[in-house]
N, C-alpha and C positions, 0 to 999 in steps of 0.2 A: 830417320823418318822424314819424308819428306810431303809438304804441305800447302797444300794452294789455298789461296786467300780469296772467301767471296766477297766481302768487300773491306770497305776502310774502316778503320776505327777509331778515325778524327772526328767525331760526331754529336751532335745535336740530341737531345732528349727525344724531341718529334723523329728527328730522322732515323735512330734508333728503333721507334716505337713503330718503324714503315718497314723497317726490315725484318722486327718480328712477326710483322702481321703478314709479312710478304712469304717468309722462310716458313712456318710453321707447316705452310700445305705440305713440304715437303715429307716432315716427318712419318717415318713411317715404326707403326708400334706393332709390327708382326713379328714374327721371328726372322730374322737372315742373318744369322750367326754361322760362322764357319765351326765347322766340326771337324774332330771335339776341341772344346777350348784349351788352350795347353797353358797362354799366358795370359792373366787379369793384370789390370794394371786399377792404382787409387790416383788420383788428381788433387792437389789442394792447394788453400794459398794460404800468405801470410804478408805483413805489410810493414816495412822500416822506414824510419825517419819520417815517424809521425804522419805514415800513411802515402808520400810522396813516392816510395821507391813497393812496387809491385813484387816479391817473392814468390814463385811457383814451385812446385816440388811434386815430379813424379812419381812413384814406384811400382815395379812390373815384378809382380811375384809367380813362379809356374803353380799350375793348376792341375789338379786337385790339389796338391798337397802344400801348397800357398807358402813353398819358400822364395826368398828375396833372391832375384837375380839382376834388378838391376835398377840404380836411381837416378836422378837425375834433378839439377837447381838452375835455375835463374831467373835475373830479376833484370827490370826494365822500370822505368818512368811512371808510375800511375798517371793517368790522362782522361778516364771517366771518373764521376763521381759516387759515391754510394746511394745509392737510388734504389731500395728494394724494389724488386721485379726489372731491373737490367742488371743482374750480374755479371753476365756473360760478358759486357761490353766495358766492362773495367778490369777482369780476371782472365779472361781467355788472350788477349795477348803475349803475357808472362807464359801463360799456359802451354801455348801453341809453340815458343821458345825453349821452352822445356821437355818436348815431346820431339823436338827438331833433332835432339841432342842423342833422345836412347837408340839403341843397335836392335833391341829387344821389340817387334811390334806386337802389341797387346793386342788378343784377339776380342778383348771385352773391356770397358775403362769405367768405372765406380766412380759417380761425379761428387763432392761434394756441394750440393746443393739442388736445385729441383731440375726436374724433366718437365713433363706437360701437368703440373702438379701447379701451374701459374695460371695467372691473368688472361696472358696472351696463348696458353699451352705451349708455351716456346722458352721454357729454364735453360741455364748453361749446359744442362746436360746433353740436350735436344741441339741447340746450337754449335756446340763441340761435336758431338754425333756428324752431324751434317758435314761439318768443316772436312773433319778427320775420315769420313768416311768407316768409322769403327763404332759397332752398336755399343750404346752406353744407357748405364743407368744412372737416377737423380736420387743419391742417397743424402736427403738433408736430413737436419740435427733440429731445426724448429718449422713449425707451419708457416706457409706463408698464405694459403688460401683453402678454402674447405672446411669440413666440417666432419666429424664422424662420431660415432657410437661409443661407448663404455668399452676402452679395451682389456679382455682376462690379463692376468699380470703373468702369465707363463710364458717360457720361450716359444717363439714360432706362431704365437697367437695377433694374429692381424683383421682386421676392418677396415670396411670399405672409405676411403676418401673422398668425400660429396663435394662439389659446387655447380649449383644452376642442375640439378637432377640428373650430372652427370658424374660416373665415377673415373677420378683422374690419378688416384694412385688410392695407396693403401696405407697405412697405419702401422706399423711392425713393429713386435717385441722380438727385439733379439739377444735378450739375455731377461730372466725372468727377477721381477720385481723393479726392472732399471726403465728410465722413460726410454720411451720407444723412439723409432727411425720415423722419417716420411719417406718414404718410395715411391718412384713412380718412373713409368717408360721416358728412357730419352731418344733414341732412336735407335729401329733394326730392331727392336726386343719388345716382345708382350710383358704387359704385368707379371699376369701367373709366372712366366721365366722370370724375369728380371729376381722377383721375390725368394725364385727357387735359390738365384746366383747368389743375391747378398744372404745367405741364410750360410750355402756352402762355403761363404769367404768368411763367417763369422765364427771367430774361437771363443773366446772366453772372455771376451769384451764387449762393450755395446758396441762399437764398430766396428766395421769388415774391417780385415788385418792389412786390406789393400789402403783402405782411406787413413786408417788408426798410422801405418809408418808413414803415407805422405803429410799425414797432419804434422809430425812430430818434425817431418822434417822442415815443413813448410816454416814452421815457427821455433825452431833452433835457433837459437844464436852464434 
């Protein structure tokens, strides 16, 4: 897979914070998904030697029927720092490294972590979307902005995700009784898809089985 780079990622907190506000116009949360989806692929990281050395971990499973066809690792330098609300700019390096490697191009990529579900409407998901050119969703594990309603504890029961009177993702129970997902558009996908996808990647676990084996692998020993 091959991959052009919009800009550097030798960077400044401010200068950072100029590329999300620059990029975000870009994003686009409609559908333009190629049809039909054949491959999803999950994204995740993990971090050695005490956070210094970046781990990335692929995986491209076919679609519908979500078996593994293909992984992929590497690891590179950490060089941003942990900064909730710039993910992207300490994770997507490794990332971008890891995706260089598969043979498999995923027509859909399950980000762990947000979409326009941020500050800036600009998560790694939306950022990686833009780079790669492949519409992605921002399937995080905790909140990081917004607000929402009492959600029922059954599967597939979701609410709206507020901030500033606007709704930027959703709320999802994807296995019932278990804490739910944050969802939301990262690029090339509407919510209502995006929610439709991570529902059909979800077996019998609270995470799509795209994000659940990159996790596993991401943080493998």
């Amino acid at each position: 897979m091959k991959i052009s780079q919009r800009h550097a990622w030798s960077l400044t907190v401010d200068e950072a914070r100029k590329i999300q506000e620059t990029l975000r116009y870009e994003v686009i949360t409609e559908d333009k998904l190629k049809q039909p989806i054949q491959y999803v692929a999950g994204v995740d990281m993990g971090f050695e030697a005490d956070g210094t050395i970046s781990r990335a971990a692929v995986a491209v499973l076919s679609f519908p029927d979500l078996q593994l066809q293909e992984t992929s690792l590497a690891r590179r330098p950490t060089t941003f720092p942990y900064i909730p609300g710039f993910l992207s700019f300490r994770e997507i390096p490794a990332v971008l490294d890891a995706l260089e490697k598969i043979q498999t191009i995923p027509d859909l990529i399950l980000c762990d972590g947000q979409g326009i579900a941020h500050p800036r409407r600009f998560g790694i998901a939306c950022h990686l979307g833009l780079i790669v050119d492949i519409p992605t969703i921002g399937v995080a594990k905790s909140l990081l902005i917004g607000k929402y309603e009492d959600l029922p504890e059954t599967r597939g029961s979701c609410v709206p995700l507020i901030d500033k009177e606007e709704t930027i993702g959703v709320v999802l129970r994807t296995r019932t009784k278990v804490k739910p997902l944050y969802i939301s558009s990262g690029h090339r996908i509407s919510l209502p898809t995006a929610i439709d996808y991570v529902l059909r990647c979800t077996t019998k676990y609270r995470l799509p089985e795209t994000t659940r084996i990159a996790d596993k692998l991401a943080s493998s020993k």
